[in-house]
C-alpha positions as CSV (number, residue, x, y, z in Angstrom):
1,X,35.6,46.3,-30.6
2,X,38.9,47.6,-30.4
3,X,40.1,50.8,-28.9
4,X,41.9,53.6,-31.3
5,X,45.7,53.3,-30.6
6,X,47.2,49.7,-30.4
7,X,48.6,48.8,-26.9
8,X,51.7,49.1,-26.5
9,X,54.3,45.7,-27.6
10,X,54.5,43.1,-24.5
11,X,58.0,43.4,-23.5
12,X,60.1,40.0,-22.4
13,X,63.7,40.5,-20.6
14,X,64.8,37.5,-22.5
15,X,63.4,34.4,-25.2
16,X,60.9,32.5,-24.1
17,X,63.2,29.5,-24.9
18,X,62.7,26.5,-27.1
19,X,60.3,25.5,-29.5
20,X,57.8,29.0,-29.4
21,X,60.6,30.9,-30.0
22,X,61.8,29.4,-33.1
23,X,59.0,29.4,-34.5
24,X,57.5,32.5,-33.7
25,X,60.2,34.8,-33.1
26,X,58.4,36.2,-30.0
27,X,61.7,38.1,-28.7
28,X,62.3,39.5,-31.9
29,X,58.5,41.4,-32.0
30,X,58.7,42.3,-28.6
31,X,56.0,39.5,-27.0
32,X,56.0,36.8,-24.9
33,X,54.2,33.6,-24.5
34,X,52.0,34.4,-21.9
35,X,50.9,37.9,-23.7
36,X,50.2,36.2,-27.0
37,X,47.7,33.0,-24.8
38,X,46.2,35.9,-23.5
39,X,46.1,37.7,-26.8
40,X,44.7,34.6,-28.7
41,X,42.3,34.2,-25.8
42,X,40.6,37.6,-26.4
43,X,40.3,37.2,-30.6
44,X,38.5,34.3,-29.4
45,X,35.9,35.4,-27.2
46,X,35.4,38.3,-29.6
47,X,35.0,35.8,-32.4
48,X,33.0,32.9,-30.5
49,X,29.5,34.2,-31.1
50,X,30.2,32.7,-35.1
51,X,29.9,29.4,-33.1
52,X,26.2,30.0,-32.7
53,X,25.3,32.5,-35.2
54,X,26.4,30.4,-38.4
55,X,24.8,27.1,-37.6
56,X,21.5,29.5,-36.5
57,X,22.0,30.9,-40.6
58,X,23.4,27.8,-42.7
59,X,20.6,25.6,-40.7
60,X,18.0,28.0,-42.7
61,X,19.5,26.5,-46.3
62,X,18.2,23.1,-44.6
63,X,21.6,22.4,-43.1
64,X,21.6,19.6,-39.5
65,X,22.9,22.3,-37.0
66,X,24.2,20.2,-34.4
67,X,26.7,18.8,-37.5
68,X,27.3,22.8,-38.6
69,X,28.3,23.7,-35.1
70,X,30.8,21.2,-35.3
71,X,32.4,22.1,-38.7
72,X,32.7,25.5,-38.0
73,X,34.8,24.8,-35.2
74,X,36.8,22.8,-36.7
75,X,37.0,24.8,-39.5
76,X,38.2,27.5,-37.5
77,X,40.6,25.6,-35.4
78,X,42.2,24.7,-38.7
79,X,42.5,27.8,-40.3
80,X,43.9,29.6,-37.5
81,X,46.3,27.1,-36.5
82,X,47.7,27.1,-40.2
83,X,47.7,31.0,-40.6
84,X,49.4,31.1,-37.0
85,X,52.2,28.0,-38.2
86,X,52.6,28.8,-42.0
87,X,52.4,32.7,-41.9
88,X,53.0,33.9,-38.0
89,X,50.8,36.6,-38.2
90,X,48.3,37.3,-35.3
91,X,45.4,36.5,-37.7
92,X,42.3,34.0,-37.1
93,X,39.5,32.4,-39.3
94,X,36.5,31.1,-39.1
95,X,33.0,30.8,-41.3
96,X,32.8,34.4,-43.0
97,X,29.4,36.1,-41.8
98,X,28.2,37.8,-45.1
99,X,29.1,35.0,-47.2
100,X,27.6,32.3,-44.9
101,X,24.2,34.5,-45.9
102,X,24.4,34.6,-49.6
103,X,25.5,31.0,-49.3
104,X,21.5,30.2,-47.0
105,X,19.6,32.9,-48.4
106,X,20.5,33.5,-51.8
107,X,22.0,30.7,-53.3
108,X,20.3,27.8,-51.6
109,X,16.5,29.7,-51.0
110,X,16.3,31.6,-53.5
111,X,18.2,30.5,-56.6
112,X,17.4,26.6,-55.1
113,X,20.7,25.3,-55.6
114,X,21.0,22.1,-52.7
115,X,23.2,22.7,-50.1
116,X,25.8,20.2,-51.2
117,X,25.9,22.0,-54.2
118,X,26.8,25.1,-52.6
119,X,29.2,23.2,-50.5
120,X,31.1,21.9,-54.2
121,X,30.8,25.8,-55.0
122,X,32.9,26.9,-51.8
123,X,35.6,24.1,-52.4
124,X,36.1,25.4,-56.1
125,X,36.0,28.8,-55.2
126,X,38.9,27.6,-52.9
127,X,40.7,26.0,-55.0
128,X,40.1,28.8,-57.6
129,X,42.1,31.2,-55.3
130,X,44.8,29.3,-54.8
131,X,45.3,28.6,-57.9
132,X,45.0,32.6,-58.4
133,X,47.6,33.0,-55.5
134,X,50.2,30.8,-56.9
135,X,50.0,32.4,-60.6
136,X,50.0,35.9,-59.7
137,X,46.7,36.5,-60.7
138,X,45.4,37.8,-58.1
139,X,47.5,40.6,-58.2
140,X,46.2,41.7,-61.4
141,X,42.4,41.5,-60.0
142,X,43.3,43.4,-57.2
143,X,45.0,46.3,-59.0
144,X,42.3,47.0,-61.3
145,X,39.9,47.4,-58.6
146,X,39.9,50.7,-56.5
147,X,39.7,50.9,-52.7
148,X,36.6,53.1,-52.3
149,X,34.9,49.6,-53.8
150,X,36.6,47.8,-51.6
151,X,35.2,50.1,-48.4
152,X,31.7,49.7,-50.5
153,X,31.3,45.9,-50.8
154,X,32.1,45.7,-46.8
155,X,29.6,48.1,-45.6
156,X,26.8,46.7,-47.8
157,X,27.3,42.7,-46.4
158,X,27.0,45.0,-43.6
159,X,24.1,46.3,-44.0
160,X,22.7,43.0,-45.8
161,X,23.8,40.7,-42.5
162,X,22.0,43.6,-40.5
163,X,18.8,43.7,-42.6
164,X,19.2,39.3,-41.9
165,X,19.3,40.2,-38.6
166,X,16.2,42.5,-38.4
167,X,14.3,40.1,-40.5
168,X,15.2,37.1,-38.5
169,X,14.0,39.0,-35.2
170,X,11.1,40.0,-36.8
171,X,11.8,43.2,-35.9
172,X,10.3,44.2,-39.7
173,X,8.8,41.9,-41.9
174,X,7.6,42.3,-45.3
175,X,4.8,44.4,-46.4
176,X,2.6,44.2,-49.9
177,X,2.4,48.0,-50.0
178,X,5.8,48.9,-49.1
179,X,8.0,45.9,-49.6
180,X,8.7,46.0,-45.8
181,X,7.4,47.3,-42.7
182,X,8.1,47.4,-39.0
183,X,7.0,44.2,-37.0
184,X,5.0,43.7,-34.2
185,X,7.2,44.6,-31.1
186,X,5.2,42.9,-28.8
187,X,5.8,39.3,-30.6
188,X,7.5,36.9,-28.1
189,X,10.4,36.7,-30.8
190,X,10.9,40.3,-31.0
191,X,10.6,41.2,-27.6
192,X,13.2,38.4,-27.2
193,X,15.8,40.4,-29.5
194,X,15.3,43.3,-28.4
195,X,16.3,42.3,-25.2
196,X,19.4,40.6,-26.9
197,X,20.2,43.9,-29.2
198,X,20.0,45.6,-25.7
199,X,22.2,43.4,-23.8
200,X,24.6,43.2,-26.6
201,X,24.7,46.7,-27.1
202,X,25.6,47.6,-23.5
203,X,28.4,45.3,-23.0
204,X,30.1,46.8,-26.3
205,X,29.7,50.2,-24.7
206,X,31.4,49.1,-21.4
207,X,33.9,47.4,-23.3
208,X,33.1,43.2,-22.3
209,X,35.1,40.9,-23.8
210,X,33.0,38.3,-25.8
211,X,29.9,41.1,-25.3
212,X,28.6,39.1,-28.3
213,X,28.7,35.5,-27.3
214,X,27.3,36.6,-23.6
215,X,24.2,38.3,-25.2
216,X,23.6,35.4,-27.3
217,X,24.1,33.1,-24.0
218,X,21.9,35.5,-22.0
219,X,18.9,35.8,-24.5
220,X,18.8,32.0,-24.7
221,X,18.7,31.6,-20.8
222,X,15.3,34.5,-21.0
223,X,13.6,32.6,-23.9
224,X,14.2,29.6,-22.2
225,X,12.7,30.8,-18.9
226,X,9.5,32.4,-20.6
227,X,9.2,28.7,-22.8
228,X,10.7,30.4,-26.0
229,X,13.3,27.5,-26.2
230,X,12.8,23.9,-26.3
231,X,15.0,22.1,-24.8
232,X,15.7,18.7,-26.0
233,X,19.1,17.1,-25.4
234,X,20.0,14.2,-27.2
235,X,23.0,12.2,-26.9
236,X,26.1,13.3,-28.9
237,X,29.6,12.6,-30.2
238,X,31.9,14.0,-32.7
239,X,30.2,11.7,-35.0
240,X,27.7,14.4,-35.5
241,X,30.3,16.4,-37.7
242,X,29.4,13.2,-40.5
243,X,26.0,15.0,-41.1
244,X,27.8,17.5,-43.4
245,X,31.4,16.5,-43.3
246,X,32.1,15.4,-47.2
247,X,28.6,16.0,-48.4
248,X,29.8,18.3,-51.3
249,X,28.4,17.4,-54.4
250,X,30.9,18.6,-56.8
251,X,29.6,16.7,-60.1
252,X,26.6,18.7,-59.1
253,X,28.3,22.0,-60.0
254,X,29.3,20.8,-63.2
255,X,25.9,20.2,-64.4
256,X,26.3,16.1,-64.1
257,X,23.1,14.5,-63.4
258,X,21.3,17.6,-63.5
259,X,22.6,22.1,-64.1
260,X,21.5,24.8,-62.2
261,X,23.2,27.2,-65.4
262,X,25.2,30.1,-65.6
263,X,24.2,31.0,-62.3
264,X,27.2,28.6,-60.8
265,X,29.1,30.5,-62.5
266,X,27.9,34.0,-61.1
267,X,28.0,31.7,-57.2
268,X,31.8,30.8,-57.7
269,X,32.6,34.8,-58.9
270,X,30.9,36.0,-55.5
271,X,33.0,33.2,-53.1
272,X,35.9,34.3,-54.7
273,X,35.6,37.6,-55.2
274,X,34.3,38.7,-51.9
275,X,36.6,36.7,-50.1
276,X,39.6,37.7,-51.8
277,X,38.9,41.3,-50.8
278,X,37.4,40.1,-47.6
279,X,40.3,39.1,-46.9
280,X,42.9,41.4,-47.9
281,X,40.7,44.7,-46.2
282,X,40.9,42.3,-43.0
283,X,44.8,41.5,-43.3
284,X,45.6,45.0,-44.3
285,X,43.8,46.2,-41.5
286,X,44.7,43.4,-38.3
287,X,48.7,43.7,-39.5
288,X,49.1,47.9,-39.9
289,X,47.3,47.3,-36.1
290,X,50.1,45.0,-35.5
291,X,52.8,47.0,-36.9
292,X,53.7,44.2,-39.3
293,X,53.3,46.3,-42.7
294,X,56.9,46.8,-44.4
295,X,58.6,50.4,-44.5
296,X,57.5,49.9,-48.2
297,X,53.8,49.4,-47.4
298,X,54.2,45.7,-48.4
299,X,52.6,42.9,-46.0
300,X,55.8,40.3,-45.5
301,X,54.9,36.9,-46.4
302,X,51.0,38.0,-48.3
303,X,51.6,34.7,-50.3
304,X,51.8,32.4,-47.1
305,X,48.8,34.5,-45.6
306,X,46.6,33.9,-49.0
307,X,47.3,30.4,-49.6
308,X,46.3,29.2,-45.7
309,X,43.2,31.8,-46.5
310,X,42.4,29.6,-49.8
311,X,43.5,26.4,-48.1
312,X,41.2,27.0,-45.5
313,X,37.9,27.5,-47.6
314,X,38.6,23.9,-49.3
315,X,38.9,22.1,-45.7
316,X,36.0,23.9,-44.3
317,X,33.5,22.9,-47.6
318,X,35.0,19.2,-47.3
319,X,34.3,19.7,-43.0
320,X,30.9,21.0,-44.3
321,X,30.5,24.7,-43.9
322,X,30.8,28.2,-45.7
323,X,33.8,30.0,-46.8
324,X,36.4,30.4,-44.4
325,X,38.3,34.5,-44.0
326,X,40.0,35.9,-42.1
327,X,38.2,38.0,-38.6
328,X,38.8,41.5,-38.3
329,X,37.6,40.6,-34.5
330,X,41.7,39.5,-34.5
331,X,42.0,42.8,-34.1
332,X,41.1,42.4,-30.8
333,X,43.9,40.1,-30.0
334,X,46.3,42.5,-31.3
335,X,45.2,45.4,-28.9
336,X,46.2,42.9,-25.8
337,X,49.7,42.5,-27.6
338,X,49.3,39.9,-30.1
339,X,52.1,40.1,-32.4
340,X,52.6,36.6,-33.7
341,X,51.0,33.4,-34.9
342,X,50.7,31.8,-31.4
343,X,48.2,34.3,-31.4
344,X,46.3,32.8,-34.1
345,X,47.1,29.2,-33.1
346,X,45.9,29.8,-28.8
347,X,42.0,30.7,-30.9
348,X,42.7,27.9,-33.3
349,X,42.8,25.5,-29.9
350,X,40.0,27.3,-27.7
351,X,37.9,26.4,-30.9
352,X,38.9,22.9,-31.1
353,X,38.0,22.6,-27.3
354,X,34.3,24.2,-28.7
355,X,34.3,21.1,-31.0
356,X,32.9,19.2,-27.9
357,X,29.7,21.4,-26.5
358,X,29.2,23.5,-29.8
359,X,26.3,20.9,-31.3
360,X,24.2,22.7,-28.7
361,X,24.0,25.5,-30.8
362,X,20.8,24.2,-32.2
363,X,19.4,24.8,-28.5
364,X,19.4,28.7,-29.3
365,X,16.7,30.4,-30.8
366,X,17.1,32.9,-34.0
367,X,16.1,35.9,-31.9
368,X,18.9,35.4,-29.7
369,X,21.2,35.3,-33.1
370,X,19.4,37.9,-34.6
371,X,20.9,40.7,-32.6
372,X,24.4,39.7,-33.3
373,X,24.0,39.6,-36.7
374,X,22.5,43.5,-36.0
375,X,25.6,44.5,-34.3
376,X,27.7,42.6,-36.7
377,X,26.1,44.2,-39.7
378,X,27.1,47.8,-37.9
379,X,30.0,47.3,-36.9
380,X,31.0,46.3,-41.1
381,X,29.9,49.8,-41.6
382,X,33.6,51.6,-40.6
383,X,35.0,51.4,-44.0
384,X,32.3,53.2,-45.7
385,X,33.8,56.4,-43.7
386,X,37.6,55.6,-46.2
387,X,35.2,57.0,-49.5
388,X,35.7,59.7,-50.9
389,X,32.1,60.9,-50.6
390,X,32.1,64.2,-52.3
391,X,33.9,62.9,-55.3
392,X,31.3,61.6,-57.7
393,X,33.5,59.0,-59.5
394,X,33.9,57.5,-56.7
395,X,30.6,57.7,-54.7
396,X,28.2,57.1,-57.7
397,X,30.2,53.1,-57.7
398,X,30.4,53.1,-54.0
399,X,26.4,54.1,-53.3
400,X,25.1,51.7,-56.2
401,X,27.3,49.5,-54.7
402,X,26.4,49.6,-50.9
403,X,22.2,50.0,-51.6
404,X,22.3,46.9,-54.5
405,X,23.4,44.5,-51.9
406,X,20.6,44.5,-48.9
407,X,17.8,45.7,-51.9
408,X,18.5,42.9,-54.0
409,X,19.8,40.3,-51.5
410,X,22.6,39.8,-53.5
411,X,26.3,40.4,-53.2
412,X,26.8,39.4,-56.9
413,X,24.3,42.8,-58.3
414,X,26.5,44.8,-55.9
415,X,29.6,43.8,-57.3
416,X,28.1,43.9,-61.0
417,X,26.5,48.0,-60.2
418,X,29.8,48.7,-58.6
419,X,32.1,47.6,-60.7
420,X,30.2,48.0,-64.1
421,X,29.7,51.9,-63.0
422,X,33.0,52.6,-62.3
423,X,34.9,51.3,-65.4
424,X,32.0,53.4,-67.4
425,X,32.6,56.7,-65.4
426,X,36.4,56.2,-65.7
427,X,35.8,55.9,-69.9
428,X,33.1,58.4,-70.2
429,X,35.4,60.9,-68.5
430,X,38.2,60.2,-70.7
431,X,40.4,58.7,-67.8
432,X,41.1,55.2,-68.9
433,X,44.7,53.7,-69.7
434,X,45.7,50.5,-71.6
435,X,46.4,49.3,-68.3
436,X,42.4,49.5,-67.1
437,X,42.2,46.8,-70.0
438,X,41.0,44.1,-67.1
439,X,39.0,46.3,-65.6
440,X,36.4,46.5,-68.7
441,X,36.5,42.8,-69.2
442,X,35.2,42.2,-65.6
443,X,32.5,45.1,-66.5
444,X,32.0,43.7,-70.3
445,X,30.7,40.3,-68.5
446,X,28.7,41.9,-65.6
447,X,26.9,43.7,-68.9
448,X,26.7,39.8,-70.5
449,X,24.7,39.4,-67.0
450,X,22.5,41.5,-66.7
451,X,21.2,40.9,-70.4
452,X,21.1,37.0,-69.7
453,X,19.5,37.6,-66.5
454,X,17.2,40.3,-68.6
455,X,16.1,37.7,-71.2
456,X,15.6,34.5,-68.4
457,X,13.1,36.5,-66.6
């Protein structure tokens, strides 16, 4: 989505003046007003397509879409805004794709856990990594975790939002004989995506801003021409934001009136453990971009950029959606100049403008979806090229990592493989310190897991 050099720094002959300025520090990073609205204008075309696509996957976990549409723009609006204010960094946020997934598809289909459930999960897991932030924890997570797992646990939500994507499209579909097969092409639904992968793909290759959100809009307009889409407006207000807004249930997550078990537990690790390194892969990324990384390699102000990250996940489960990270799609932004949080805080307003038309959503099919989440899912593929692939230690974790995600539909086995392999390479090779001590606790409990999951079944 973005091209291989940054652009070069807007340059203003004097302050913009006043109030930006302050607060911002435009001058001072070489921008100006008008380059960073333009800037935060392009992040949010890039990023608009999560408008349609996560009400299209959180309405499969039995979720109103008209009232999802709604919270994810406001969620957005607010996380962006506060990263822009309380960090100035050129950094936006919205519903996570990945996470939005295990949250429809694993936790709420297939483990059964009700939505609001999962909703009292997300504000925990929140809460949980601020709480991590503030102590200094996190450092210590982070540290004991290397970066080819890092690179690992991206590309296989990639490839897990991808295989969604397929599935969704019915592009393949599952097969007795071979657990799954290729679908029938000439299915209205298919055809349908297909035309949407197609679209989508050639606008990326010439470059379109928003390729994304105009193949989504563009599929829509075919199915609904060839009777694939129902239309059926009904009136609407904000109002409709109430049909998730404070549904969390969280005595439901601690087992009052009812348990769902350790596997709470095992739902809050995956939030916050994939959106901790979500996060920090995406900020480490969007600000070396930006040329915002210290002379010492240090990211000024990572506190301020963690805590409106964890801040943000508790007002989007309370607005009614996912966890809330950080876009790599900021990016974008960047390459048109984007240097400060007016970046952040010009997408922050275009989505609270999307507040107003984005119940709609439900009007869109999931085979005009479906090829979004394909490109998505491809594009989260890039940091599997930073492993070391021709080092064992390192790709044994990685692969187990990467294939246990889409095969078992679970971010939480990927994670437990991943992890749980590479503390018992690093010992069995004799490599281990006192300082790895961490390290085998994590994979000591992944073991605990897999024997408690071993014995339930």
């Amino acid at each position: 989505m973005t091209a291989s050099t940054p652009a070069p720094l807007a340059q203003s002959g004097a302050p913009d003046g006043g109030f930006l300025e302050r607060t911002f520090t435009l001058s001072a990073r070489g921008t100006s007003v008008r380059t960073e609205v333009l800037a935060g204008a392009t992040t949010f075309l890039t990023m608009a397509y999560v408008v349609l696509v996560n009400p299209a996957i959180l309405g499969q976990a039995g979720m109103p879409v008209a009232s999802v549409a709604a919270a994810t723009c406001l969620a957005a609006a607010f996380a962006s805004i506060l990263m822009g204010c309380v960090a100035n960094v050129p950094l936006a946020l919205a519903p996570g794709m990945g996470l939005n997934a295990y949250f429809s598809f694993t936790v709420v289909q297939h483990m059964g856990v009700p939505w609001p459930i999962a909703l009292g999960c997300v504000f925990i897991s929140g809460c949980a990594f601020l709480l991590l932030t503030l102590t200094g924890v996190r450092q210590l997570i982070v540290a004991v975790i290397p970066s080819h797992l890092f690179s690992a646990v991206a590309g296989g939500i990639g490839l897990f939002i991808g295989f969604i994507g397929l599935k969704n499209a019915g592009i393949i579909v599952a097969d007795p004989a071979t657990f799954v097969a290729l679908g029938n092409l000439k299915a209205p639904g298919a055809e349908l995506a297909l035309f949407g992968l197609l679209t989508i793909a050639v606008l990326s290759v010439w470059n379109v801003r928003g390729a994304m959100l105009v193949g989504i809009v563009a599929t829509t307009f075919v199915g609904w021409l060839f009777g694939q889409v129902v239309m059926k407006p009904e009136p609407y207000t904000l109002a409709a934001l109430t049909g998730t807004a404070f549904k969390l249930d969280l005595p439901g997550v601690f087992g009052v009136g009812g348990g769902h078990g350790l596997g709470l537990i095992e739902i809050l690790f995956v939030f916050l453990f994939v959106d901790l390194f979500d996060n920090i892969g995406t900020l480490v990324a969007v600000t070396k971009r930006a040329g915002l990384i210290g002379p010492d390699g240090r990211i000024p102000k990572l506190n301020r950029i963690l805590m409106a990250d964890a801040t943000a996940t508790i007002f989007g489960s309370m607005a009614g959606t996912s966890t809330v990270t950080s876009y790599v799609e900021s990016a974008a932004g960047v390459q048109e100049g984007g240097r400060t949080g007016l970046t952040a805080v010009v997408t922050g307003v275009l989505f609270l403008l999307t507040m107003f038309v984005a119940p709609y959503a439900q009007l869109v099919p999931l085979a005009a979806t479906a090829p979004a989440l394909i490109v998505v899912g491809g594009l989260m593929l890039l940091p599997l090229t930073e492993i070391a692939w021709d080092d064992p230690q390192a790709a044994i974790p990685a692969f187990l990592t990467v294939a246990m995600i889409p095969l078992t539909f679970s971010i939480a086995n990927g994670l437990a493989f991943g992890i749980t392999a590479h503390a018992a390479l690093k010992l069995l090779r004799g490599n281990a310190t006192r300082a790895d001590w961490f390290l085998f606790v994590l994979a000591g409990l992944f073991v605990m897991r897999f024997a408690w999951m071993s014995a339930a079944a």
